[in-house]
C-alpha positions, 0 to 999 in steps of 0.5 A: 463405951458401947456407944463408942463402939456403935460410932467407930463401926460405923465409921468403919462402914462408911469408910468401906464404902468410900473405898470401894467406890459405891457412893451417890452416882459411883455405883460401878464398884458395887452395883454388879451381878452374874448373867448366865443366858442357855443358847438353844437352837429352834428345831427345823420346821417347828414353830418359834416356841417349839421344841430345840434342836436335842443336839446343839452342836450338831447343827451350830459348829460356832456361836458368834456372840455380842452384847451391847449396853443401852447406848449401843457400846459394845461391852463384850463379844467372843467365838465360842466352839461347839466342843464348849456346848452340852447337850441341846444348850450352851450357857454363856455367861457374864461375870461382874457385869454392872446393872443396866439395861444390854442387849445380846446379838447372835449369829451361829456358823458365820465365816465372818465375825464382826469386829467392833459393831458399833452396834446390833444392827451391825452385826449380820449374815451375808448369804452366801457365805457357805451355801451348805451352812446352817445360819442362826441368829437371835437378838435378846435385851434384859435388864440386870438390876439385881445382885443375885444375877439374872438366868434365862433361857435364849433361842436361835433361829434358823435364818435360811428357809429350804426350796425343793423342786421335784420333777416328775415324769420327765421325757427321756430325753432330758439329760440336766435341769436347773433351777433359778430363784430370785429375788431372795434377800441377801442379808439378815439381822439378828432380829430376823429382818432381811435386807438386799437381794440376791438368787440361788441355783441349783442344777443336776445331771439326769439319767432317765429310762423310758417310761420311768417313774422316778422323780428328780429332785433340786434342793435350795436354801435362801433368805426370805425375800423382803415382805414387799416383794415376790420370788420367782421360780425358774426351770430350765430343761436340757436334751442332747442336740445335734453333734452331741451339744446340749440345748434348752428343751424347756425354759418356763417359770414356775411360779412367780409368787413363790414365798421363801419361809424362814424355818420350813421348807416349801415344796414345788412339785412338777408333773410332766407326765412323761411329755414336754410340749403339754402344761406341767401340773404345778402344786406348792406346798410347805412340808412336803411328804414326797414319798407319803412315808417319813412325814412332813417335819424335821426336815435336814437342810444341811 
């Protein structure tokens, strides 16, 4: 009677499996697990693996997200809000997702998210789409092979760098300045590779008073150009001319080798010292301490 019962439970058992689908090849029934990947933000001006952003709602408003199996098949993708985020993480989660190997691309702020990516390497950030917003992106690959699901912790990083031109010791007479950077890429990847060509420009009015020490100052954000190439730097100085009309009182290039640095911000200070007609002093530096009081980190590029 108890060998009955040892066969009638093991006929139970097989019968389970049959109806659920797990058997020989079919695994798509029973072969899944739960995914839960922590979304953080580098912090501007740190390195890679250095300390997130406290807060990350406050510099991602949207994340964007996409995950792929091996064969590049877009599996799922999804908008989520900052209202959705605690603290400086999000946990972004898949249920029931079957084993296999995937791969997760994010873009945070975009105003255009992709639709239907036939795969990673379709899914990027066009600058500009909105100069002031603070774009991140991550490209991520895991295996799940285990029923006890698999966790980890994700970061996005900063795809834009910062330029800030300071003018010091201007003439007087100079009312505007612009500046002109360019080439800088126009597209970046999840996996932070830049493609195409584009430049950036800022301008402001100036109101100088003789012999004033005050500096002036033009900020830009820009993709890195492509590895193979170098940005140039170019300044553009106005002065009020005859009948009220403005002219160029100086057009000259500052650098012709500028590079643009993904997370950090490069500094190019300009001394005139208070005349036009002799060699500005030029110095380039990456973190800049213009005023020697707040230090050269954390710096806020939105």
């Amino acid at each position: 009677m108890k060998h009955n019962k040892i066969i009638h439970l093991f006929v139970f058992i097989l019968a389970g499996i049959f109806l659920s689908g797990c058997w020989h090849e079919d695994l798509s029934e029973c072969w899944k697990g739960d995914v839960v990947l922590s979304i953080t933000a580098e912090r501007f001006g740190e390195l890679p693996d250095g300390p997130s952003e406290p807060e990350l709602g406050v510099k991602v408003k949207t994340l964007q997200y996409y995950l792929f199996d091996k064969n590049d098949n877009i599996i799922e993708s999804g908008n989520v809000n900052n209202s959705s985020f605690s603290g400086d993480h999000y946990d972004l989660r898949f249920t029931d997702l079957a084993f296999g190997d995937y791969v997760l691309a994010l873009t945070a702020n975009s105003d255009a998210p992709v639709s239907n990516p036939d795969s990673w390497k379709a899914v990027k950030l066009f600058f500009p789409e909105d100069f002031k917003a603070d774009y991140f992106t991550a490209l991520y690959d895991f295996t799940l092979n285990c029923e006890c699901g698999y966790a980890d912790f994700v970061k996005l990083y900063r795809s834009k760098g910062l330029v800030q031109v300071c003018l010091k010791n201007l003439p007087s007479n100079i009312t505007r300045a612009r500046v002109d950077i360019s080439p800088v890429s126009s597209v970046c990847l999840p996996d932070t590779t830049y493609q195409g060509s584009t430049s950036v420009w800022n301008e402001t009015s100036i109101e100088l008073k003789e012999s004033t020490d005050d500096a002036v100052m033009l900020s830009m954000d820009a993709f890195p150009a492509s590895s193979d190439s170098h940005t140039e730097v170019i300044l553009t100085l106005y002065m009020e001319g005859s009948q009220g009309h403005e002219v160029v009182a100086l057009h000259t290039t500052l650098t012709s080798e500028l590079h643009v640095l993904r997370n950090q911000m490069v500094g190019i200070k300009v001394d005139f010292n208070h005349s036009i007609i002799t060699t500005p002093t030029i110095n380039i530096v990456i973190n800049p301490d213009w005023d020697g009081i707040n230090g050269d980190t954390d710096v806020d590029i939105d």
